[in-house]
Each structure stands twice: as C-alpha cells, then as structure tokens.
C-alpha positions in Angstrom: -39.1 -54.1 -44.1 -41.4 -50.9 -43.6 -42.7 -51.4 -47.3 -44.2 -54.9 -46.2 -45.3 -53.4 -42.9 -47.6 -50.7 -45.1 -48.6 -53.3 -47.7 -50.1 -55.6 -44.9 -52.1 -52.4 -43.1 -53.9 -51.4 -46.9 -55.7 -55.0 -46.6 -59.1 -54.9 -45.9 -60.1 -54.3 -42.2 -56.9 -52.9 -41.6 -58.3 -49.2 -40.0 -58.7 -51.0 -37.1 -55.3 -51.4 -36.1 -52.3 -49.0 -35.7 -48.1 -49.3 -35.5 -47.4 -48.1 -32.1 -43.2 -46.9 -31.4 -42.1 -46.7 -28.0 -38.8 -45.8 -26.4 -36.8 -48.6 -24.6 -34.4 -48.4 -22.4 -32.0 -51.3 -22.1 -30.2 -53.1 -19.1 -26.7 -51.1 -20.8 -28.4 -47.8 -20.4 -29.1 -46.9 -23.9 -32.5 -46.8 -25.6 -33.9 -49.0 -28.7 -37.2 -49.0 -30.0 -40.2 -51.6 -29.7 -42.5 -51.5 -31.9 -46.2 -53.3 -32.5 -49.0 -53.5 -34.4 -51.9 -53.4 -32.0 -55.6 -53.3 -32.7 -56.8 -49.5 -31.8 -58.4 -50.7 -28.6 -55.2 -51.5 -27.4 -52.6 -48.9 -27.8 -52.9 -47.8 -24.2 -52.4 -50.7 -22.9 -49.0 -51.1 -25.3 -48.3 -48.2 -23.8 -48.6 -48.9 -20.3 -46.9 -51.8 -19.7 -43.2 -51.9 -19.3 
C-alpha cells in the first residue's frame, strides 16, 4: 500500500502536497492513526481539527 502511495506523489505537480500522520484516540481508549494527503496549504488545518 505505501509503495502506491509514493508512486502517486513522484507524478508531476506532486511537491505541492504532503502525507500528513496524526494520532487518534478512539471511543475504546486506544490510539490508531489517520492519515491524509493534503495540499501543503492545508496541513494545519489537518491538524487542527479533531
């Protein structure tokens, strides 16, 4: 899965976007992780929002 991830980003116009991870914790109590591809721009807002 991470290999077709990294062949999609090396396409042209793809420096303007990044992979952002972030830590989840679930309803259980344990943590998972979300991740996106978001334009640069955007990361903060990724970030922010819960």
């Amino acid at each position: 899965m991470a290999k077709k991830t990294v062949a999609s980003l090396q396409k042209k116009g793809a420096k303007a976007f990044t992979k952002a991870i972030k830590l989840v914790k679930t309803e259980k109590g344990s943590y998972s992780f979300r991740s996106e591809i978001v334009p640069k721009g955007k990361v903060q807002e990724f970030f922010a929002k819960k």
